[in-house]
C-alpha positions, 0 to 999 in steps of 0.5 A: 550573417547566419551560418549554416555551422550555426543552424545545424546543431539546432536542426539536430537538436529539434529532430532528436526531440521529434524522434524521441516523442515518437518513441516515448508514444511507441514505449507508451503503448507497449510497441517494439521499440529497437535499443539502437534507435535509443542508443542513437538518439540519447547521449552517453550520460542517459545510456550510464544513467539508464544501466544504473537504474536498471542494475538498481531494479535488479538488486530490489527484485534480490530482497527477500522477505526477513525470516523473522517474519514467517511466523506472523506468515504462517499465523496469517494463514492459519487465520484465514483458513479459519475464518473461511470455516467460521463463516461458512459454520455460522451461515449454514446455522451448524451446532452452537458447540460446532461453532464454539469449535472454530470459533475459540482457535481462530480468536487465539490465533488472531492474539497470537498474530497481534503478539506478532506484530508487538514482536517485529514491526513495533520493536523495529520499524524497518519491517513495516515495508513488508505489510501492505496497509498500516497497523492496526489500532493497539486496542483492536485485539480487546475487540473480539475477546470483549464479544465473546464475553458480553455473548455476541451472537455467533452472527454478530460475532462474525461481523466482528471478526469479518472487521478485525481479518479486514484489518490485520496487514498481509506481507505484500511478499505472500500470495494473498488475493487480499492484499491491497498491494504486491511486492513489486508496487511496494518497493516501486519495481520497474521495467525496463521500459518504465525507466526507458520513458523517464530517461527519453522525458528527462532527455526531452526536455533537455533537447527541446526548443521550448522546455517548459512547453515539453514539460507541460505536454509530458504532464498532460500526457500522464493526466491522460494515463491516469483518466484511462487507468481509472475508467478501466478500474472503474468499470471492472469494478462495477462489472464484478460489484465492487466499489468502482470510485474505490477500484479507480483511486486504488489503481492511481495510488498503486500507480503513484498517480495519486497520494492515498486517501485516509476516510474514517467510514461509519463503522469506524465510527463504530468500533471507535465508540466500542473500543471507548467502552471496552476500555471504560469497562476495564478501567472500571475493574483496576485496582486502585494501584493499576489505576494509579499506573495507567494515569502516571502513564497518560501524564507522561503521553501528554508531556511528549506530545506537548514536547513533540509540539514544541520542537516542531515549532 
């Protein structure tokens, strides 16, 4: 025999799943969704939950960027302004010693800014949440030095200087158009609705008949997402003549929709093979003790990295 006791938790159960997928879409497309229609359909361990979560999004929004790293701010904007005055000396082809005026404080401070990297992010990695893409190359400061002694062109000095700016990491707590990714998309802020879906999925997939079959629709649906996230990308930017595959990759990483792509261009290729022979020069003009130095030193490198390999084993 059935019992209608037996069949009614089950009905219960099945209407919250519908109600709920109603609300997950609502949530989806921004609507207004009343918190007492989600307080009605979700046990007291997602409300917990949720407050949790919330008071967590709240205290990330509370830190502040170290104080250790103004300087490095203040050097980055300098640097900019400089550039900005550089690039407008060389493109309007003004007086070699105009040039030679913007040119010699904007290559100090670019050292100077790499000595600021030395200084906090590689004596304390911590830091390294607070810039927006990876560090550059240690050889990367001998580039531009290295032009101004083999007499670049003031032209092609540009391009490299265009290269290394490119290069140098933004603190993601600045108000730079550059960089590649803000405070919030850094230290995965969310809002309040952001975390509303996850808990009524989580939720879901505990009321639903079919488990998998829900986690396969909850799957399809953030498929779907990232498709219109990238065709909206894409399409703006190939409507302002940027990169519109880069523009649509770079939406879905900040996302977290998908993982970052690492791709070496023709121009690292380049700087690779110049960097190559700046150092071949500068070996060139050691003394012999500098020299003995530097190979004491790569004796010791190679002996981590085939220790490095061994415990990985």
């Amino acid at each position: 025999m059935i019992f209608i006791g037996d069949i009614l938790p089950k009905l219960n159960q099945i209407t919250k799943a519908d109600s709920l997928r109603k609300r997950i879409q609502q949530l989806r497309n921004n609507e207004e969704v009343d918190a007492r229609d989600l307080n009605l359909l979700l046990e007291e361990k997602y409300k917990k939950k949720f407050l949790q979560l919330w008071n967590d999004q709240k205290n990330l929004r509370q830190i502040k960027r170290p104080e250790i790293l103004k300087p490095y701010e203040l050097i980055y904007k300098q640097i900019a302004v400089l550039v900005a005055k550089y690039e407008t000396a060389v493109l309007k082809k003004k007086t070699s010693s105009s040039i030679e005026k913007l040119r010699n404080p904007l290559i100090e401070n670019i050292n100077k800014l790499f000595t600021e990297i030395e200084n906090s992010f590689l004596k304390d990695s911590s830091l390294l949440v607070w810039i927006d893409r990876d560090l550059p190359d240690k050889n990367m400061k001998l580039l531009l030095p290295a032009a101004v002694d083999h007499g670049f062109s003031p032209e092609r000095l540009l391009s490299e200087i265009r290269y290394v700016f490119s290069n140098i990491p933004i603190l993601v707590s600045s108000t730079s158009k550059n960089k590649l990714c803000s405070q919030a998309e850094k230290f995965n802020w969310r809002t309040k609705r952001e975390i509303w879906i996850d808990i009524c999925e989580e939720a879901l997939l505990e009321y639903s008949a079919d488990p998998l079959a829900e986690l396969e629709r909850i799957l399809f649906q953030k498929e779907v997402r990232a498709a219109k996230l990238f065709i909206e990308a894409y399409f703006q930017a190939k409507d302002e003549g940027r990169d519109p595959i880069a523009a649509g990759n770079k939406i879905l990483v900040q996302r977290g929709l998908k993982a970052p792509e690492i791709k070496v261009t023709k121009r690292d290729r380049e700087i690779e093979a110049m960097e190559a022979e700046i150092l071949k020069y500068a070996e060139s003009q050691m003394s012999d003790s500098e020299r003995e130095q530097l190979e004491i030193l790569r004796e010791h490198e190679e002996n981590v990295a085939k220790m490095r390999k061994k415990l990985a084993r």
